[in-house]
C-alpha positions in Angstrom: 47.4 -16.3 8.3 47.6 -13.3 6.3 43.8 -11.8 6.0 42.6 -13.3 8.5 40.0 -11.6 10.8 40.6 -11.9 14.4 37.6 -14.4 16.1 36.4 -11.3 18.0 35.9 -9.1 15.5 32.2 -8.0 15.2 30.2 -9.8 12.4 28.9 -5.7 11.5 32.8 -5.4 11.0 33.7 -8.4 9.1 34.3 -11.1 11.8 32.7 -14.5 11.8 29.0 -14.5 13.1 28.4 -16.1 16.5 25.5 -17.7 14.8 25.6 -18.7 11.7 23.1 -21.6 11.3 20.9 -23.3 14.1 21.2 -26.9 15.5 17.2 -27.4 17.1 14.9 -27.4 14.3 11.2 -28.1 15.4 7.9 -28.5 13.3 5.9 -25.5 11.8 3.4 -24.2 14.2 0.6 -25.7 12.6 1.3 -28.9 11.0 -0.6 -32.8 10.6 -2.2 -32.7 14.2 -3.8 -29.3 13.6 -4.8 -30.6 10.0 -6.3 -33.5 11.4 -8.6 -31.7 13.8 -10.0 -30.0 11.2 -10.3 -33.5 8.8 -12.2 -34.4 12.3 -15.1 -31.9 11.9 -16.1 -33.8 8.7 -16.8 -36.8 10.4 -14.4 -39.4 8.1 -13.8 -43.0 9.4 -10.6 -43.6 11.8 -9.3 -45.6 8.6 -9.8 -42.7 6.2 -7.9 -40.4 8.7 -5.3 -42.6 9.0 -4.9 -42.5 5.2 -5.2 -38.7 5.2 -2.7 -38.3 7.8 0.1 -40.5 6.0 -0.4 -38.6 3.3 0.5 -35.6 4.8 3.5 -37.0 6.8 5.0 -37.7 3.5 4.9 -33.9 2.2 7.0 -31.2 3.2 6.3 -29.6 6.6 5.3 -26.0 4.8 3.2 -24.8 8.1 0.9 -22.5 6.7 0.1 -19.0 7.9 -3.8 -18.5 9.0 -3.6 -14.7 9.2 -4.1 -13.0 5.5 -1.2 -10.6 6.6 2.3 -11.3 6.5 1.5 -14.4 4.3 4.0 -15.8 2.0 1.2 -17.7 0.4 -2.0 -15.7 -2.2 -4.4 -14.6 0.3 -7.6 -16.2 0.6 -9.2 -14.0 1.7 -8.0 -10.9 -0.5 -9.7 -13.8 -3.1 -12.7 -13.7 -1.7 -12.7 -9.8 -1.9 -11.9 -9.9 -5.4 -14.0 -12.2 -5.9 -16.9 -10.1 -4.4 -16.5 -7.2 -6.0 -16.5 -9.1 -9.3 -19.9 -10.9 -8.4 -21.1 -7.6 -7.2 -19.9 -5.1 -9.7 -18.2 -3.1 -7.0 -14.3 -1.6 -6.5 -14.7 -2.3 -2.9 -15.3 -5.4 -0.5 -13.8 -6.1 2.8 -14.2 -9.2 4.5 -14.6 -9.6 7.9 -15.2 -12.1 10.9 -18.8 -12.3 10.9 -22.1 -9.9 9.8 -22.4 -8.7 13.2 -18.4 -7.1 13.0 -19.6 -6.1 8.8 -22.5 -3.5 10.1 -20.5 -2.4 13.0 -17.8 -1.6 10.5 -20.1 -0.7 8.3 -21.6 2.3 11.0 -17.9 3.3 11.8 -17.2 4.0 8.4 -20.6 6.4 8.1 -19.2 8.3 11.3 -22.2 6.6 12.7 -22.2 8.2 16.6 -23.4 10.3 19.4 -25.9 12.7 18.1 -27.0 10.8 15.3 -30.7 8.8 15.0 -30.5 6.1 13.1 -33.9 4.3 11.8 -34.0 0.7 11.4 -36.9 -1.7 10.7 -39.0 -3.3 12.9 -38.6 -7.2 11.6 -34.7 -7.4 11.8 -31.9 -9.5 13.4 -31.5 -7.7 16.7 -27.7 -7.2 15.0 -28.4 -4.7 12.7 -30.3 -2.7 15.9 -27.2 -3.8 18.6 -24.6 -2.0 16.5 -26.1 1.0 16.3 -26.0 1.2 20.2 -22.7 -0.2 20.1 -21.7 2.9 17.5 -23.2 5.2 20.5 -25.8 6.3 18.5 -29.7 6.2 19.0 -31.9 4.2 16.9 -35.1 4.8 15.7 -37.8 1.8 14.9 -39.9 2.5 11.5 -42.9 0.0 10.7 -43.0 -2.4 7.7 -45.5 -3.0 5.1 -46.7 -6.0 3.5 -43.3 -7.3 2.1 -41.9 -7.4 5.4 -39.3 -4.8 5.0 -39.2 -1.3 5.8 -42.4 0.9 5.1 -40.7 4.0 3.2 -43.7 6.1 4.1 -43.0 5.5 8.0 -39.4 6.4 7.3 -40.2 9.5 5.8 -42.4 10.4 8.8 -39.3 9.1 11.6 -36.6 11.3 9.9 -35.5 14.3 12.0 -33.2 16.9 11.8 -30.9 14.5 14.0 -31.5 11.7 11.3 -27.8 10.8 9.9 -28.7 7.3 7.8 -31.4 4.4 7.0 -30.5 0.7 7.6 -33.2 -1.2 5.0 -33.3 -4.7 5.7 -33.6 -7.2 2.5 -35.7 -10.2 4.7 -35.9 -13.5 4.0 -34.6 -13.2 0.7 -36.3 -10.2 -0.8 -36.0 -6.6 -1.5 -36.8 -3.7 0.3 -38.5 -0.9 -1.6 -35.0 0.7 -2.6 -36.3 3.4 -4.6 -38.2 5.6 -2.2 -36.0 4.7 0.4 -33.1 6.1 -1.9 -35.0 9.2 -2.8 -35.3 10.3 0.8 -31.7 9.4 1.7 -30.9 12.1 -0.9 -33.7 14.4 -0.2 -32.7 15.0 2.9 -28.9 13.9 3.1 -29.0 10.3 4.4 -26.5 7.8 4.4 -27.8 4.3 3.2 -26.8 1.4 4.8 -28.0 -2.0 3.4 -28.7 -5.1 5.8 -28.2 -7.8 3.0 -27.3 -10.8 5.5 -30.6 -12.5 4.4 -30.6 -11.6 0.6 -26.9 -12.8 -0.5 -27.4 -12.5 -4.0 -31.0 -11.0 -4.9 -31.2 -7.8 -6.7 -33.6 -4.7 -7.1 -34.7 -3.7 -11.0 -31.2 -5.1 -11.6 -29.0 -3.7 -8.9 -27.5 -6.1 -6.7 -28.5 -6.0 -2.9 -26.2 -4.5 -1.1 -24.6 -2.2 -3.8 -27.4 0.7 -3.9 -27.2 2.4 -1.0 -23.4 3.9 0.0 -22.7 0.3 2.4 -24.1 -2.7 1.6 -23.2 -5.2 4.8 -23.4 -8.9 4.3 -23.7 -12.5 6.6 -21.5 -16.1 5.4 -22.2 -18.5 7.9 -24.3 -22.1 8.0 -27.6 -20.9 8.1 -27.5 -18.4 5.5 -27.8 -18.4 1.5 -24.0 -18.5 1.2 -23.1 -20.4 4.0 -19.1 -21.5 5.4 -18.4 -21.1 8.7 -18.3 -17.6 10.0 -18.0 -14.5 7.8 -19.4 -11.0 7.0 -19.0 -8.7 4.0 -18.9 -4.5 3.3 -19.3 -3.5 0.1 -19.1 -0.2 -1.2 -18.1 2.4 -4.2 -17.1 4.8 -1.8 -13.1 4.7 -1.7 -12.7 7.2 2.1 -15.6 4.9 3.3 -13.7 2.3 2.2 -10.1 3.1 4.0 -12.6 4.0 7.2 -14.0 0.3 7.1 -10.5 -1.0 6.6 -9.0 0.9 9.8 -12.4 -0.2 11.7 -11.9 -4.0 11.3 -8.0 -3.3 11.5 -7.4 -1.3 14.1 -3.5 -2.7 14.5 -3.5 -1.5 10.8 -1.7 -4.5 9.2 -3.9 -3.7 6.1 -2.0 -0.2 5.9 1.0 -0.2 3.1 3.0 1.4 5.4 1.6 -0.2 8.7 2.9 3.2 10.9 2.7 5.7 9.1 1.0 9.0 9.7 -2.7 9.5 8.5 -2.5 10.4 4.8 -6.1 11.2 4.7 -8.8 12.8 6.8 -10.3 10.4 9.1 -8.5 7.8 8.1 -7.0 6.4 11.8 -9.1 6.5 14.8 -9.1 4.0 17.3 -11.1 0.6 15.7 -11.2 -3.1 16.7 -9.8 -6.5 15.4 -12.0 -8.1 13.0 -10.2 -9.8 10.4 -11.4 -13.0 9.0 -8.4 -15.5 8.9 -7.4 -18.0 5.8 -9.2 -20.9 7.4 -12.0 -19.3 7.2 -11.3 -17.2 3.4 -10.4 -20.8 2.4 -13.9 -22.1 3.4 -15.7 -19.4 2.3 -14.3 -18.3 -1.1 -15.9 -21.5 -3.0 -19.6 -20.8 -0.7 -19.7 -17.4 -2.9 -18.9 -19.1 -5.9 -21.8 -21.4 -5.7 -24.3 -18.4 -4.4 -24.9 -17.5 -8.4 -26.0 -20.9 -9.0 -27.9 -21.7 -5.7 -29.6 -18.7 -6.2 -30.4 -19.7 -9.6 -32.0 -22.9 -8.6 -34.1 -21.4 -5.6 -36.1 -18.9 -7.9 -36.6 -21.9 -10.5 -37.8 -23.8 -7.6 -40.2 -21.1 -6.1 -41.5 -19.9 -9.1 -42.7 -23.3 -10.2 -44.8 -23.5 -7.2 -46.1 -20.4 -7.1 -47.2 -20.1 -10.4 -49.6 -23.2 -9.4 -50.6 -22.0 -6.3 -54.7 -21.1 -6.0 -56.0 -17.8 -4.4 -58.0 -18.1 -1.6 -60.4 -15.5 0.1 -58.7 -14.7 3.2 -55.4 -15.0 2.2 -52.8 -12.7 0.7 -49.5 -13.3 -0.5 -46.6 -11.5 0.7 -45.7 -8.2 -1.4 -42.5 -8.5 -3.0 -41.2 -5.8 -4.5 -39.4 -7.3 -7.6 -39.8 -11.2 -8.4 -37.2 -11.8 -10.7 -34.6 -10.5 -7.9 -35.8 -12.3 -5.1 -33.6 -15.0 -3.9 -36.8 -17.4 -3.4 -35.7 -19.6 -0.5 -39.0 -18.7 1.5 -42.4 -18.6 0.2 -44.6 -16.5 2.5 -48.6 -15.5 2.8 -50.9 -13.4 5.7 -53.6 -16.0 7.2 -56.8 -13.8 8.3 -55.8 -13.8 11.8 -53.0 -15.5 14.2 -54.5 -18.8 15.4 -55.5 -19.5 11.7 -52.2 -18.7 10.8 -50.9 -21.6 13.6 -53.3 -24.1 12.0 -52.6 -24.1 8.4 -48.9 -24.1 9.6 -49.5 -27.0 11.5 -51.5 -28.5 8.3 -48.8 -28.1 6.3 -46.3 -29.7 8.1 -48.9 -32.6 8.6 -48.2 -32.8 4.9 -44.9 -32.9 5.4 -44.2 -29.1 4.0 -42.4 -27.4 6.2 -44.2 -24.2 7.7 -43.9 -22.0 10.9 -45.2 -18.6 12.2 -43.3 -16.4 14.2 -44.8 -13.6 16.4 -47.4 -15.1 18.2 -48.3 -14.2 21.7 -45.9 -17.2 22.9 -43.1 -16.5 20.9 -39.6 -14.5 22.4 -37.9 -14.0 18.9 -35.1 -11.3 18.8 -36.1 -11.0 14.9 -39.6 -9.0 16.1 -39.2 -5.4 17.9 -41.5 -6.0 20.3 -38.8 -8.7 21.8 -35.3 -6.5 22.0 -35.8 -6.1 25.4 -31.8 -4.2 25.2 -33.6 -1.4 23.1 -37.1 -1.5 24.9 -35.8 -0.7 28.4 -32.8 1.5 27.2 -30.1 -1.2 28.2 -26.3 -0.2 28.5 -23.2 -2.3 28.7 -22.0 0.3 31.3 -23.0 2.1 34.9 -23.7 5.2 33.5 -26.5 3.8 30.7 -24.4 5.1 28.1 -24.8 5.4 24.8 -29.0 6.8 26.2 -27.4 9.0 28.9 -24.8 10.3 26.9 -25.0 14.7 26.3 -25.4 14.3 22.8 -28.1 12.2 22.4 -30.5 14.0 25.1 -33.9 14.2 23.6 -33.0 11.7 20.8 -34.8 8.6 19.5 -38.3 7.4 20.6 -41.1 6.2 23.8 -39.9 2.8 22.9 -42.5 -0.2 23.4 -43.6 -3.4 22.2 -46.6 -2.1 20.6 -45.1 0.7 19.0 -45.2 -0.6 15.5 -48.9 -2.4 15.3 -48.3 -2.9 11.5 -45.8 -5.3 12.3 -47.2 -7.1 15.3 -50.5 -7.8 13.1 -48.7 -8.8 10.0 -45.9 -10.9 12.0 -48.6 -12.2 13.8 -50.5 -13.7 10.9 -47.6 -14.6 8.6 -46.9 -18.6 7.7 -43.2 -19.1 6.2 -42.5 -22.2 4.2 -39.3 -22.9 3.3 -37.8 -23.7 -0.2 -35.1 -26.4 -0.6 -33.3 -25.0 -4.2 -32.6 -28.8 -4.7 -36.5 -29.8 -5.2 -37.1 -31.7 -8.9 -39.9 -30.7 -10.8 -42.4 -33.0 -9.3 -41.3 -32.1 -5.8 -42.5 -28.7 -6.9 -45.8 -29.8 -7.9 -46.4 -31.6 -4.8 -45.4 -29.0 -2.5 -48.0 -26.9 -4.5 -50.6 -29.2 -4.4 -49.6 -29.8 -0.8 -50.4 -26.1 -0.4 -53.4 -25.6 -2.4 -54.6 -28.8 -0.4 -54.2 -27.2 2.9 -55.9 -23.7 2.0 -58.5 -24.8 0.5 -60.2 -26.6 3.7 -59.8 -23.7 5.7 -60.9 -21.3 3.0 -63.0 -21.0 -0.5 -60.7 -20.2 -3.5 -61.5 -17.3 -5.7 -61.0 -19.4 -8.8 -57.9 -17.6 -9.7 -54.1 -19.1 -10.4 -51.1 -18.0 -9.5 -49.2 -16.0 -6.9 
């Protein structure tokens, strides 16, 4: 026929192609059986499954894509950044696969390393300790005060000339004291680093945790305010400590426009790890941090209605916090005179059915407390050689580490009572619990007649 293109021409030349269409067409990867497992983890009836999974069999097999990259569908997870740094008033938020992978970012990002002290507080997750190790650099253990957070006048007296940043932790809900804290970090040229995995949501004279200091380094998961399944946050207004966060938890640079390109600025690529956080769990999490305004909303209504009716006893102090209306109020906190008092007013209360408990006493292994990190206390290393303690750079660095090295908070851990603060208590829940409390104190100690924590 005249035109016609001989069979074996090359496709690339005109010919036919050798494959054109295919006959074996299978199902996405993830489909209904995949679904289903996760319908599973809610615990729904075999009948309701059964509904749910006709219900899918009916709709087009669409197979969706679990990585945020190379997705044809919105991101959620880039919606859970967005939403962040609307929540938070920042330009910057990078999700991540847990708090644990956010403050080891977060240190990457700083240039965190060999050489440099870091000083951390003595009442922390052993996380926000671990990762500076894991960084290679040295930490340093600064006492707290009476609001359980860092003491600003220890950290003042554990800066060095090796000192490169401050980790303040935001415990239990509230604040550290950020101003001082801030006012060294620039007296002397510190990065700031904020642990706000306990805090989601409280703020200091205003300012959101997390968004004062240059990296603000936040937890999702069940047992936290904002809770999905597993999830951590960076924060920050800094756009090069930014791009260094993103190469940290990216280090197969799928976040990067132009995935191989050359660096296009200074310090941009180095060699990172894989921490993204995938769409199952961006889909879990994004509507968690849309509830945290209004959970953390209901906690300080909750709190302050009890404490406003609480009595004060001699022999009993309240826990210092820094700014009341930007706690997040989930814990309500007070120093007994000694330890075992401590363990029996705790034990009174829950008697009452008010949930108390002390941590720190001579029986307790918690990896919250110092005194308990037995990886920092006996210079621990993942590898033969005791690296990062060995290492050239960090001869003469850090401290005589011990377990009685910060006595302030042995004694005040030792005599502290938490009682926690369900957000969801009515109004008359609230006065019970108070006079559940006042009921308690006051047969182990005489009230000084005043009202009101």
């Amino acid at each position: 026929m005249r035109g016609s293109v001989p069979a074996d021409t090359l496709a690339i030349n005109g010919g036919p192609q050798a494959m054109p269409t295919t006959e074996g067409v299978g199902p996405g990867k993830i489909g209904v059986e995949e679904f289903m497992e996760l319908a599973d983890t809610w615990g729904f009836s075999e009948e309701t499954k059964a509904a749910i999974a006709a219900a899918i069999a009916r709709e087009p097999d669409t197979s969706p894509m679990l990585s945020r990259y190379y997705n044809p569908r919105p991101s959620k997870v880039k919606m859970l950044e967005e939403l962040a740094c609307q929540l938070f008033d920042v330009p910057y938020a990078l999700a991540v696969n847990s708090g644990t992978s956010a403050l080891n970012t977060a240190y990457v990002a700083a240039g965190l390393g060999p050489g440099c002290e870091v000083i951390v507080p003595a009442y922390t997750f052993f996380a926000t300790v671990a990762e500076v190790v894991t960084a290679r650099a040295i930490p340093v253990i600064a006492d707290i005060d009476e609001s359980l957070t860092l003491d600003p006048k220890d950290v003042e007296r554990k800066i060095t000339p090796r000192t490169k940043a401050i980790v303040p932790v935001h415990m239990i809900g509230t604040c550290a004291d950020m101003d001082p804290i801030m006012a060294l970090a620039r007296k002397h040229n510190l990065i700031v680093i904020e642990d706000t995995a306990q805090a989601c949501g409280g703020s200091y004279k205003g300012k959101r945790l997390g968004t004062i200091g240059d990296l603000g380094c936040f937890s999702i998961s069940s047992y936290k305010i904002t809770g999905g399944g597993e999830a951590g946050l960076v924060l920050t207004h800094d756009h090069h400590l930014y791009i260094r966060a993103q190469n940290n938890h990216d280090t197969g640079a799928c976040w990067r426009p132009d995935r191989y390109a050359v660096e296009q600025e200074e310090g941009e690529l180095f060699a990172g790890y894989n921490y993204k956080l995938s769409e199952l769990e961006g889909s879990v999490n994004l509507p968690q941090l849309r509830k945290m305004p209004d959970q953390v909303k209901r906690w300080q209504k909750v709190k302050r209605q009890i404490v406003r009716q609480l009595n004060h006893f001699e022999g009993v102090t309240p826990q210092q916090v820094r700014d009341p209306d930007g706690e997040v109020g989930y814990n309500l906190i007070y120093f007994a005179p000694d330890g075992p008092t401590a363990e029996a007013t705790a034990e009174a209360l829950n008697a009452e059915g008010i949930g108390a408990h002390t941590r720190g006493g001579k029986t307790a292994r918690d990896w919250h407390i110092f005194a308990y990190w037995q990886h920092i206390m006996e210079r621990k290393s993942a590898t033969p050689d005791g690296c990062p303690w060995t290492c050239e750079k960090n001869a003469g660095l850090g401290q005589d580490y011990s377990p009685d090295m910060c006595p302030r908070a042995l004694d005040l851990l030792g005599r502290a009572v938490f009682i926690g603060v369900n957000q969801w208590w009515t109004e008359n829940d609230c006065d019970r619990v108070a006079a559940g409390i006042n009921k308690v104190l006051g047969a182990f100690f005489p009230s000084t007649g005043a009202v009101g924590w």
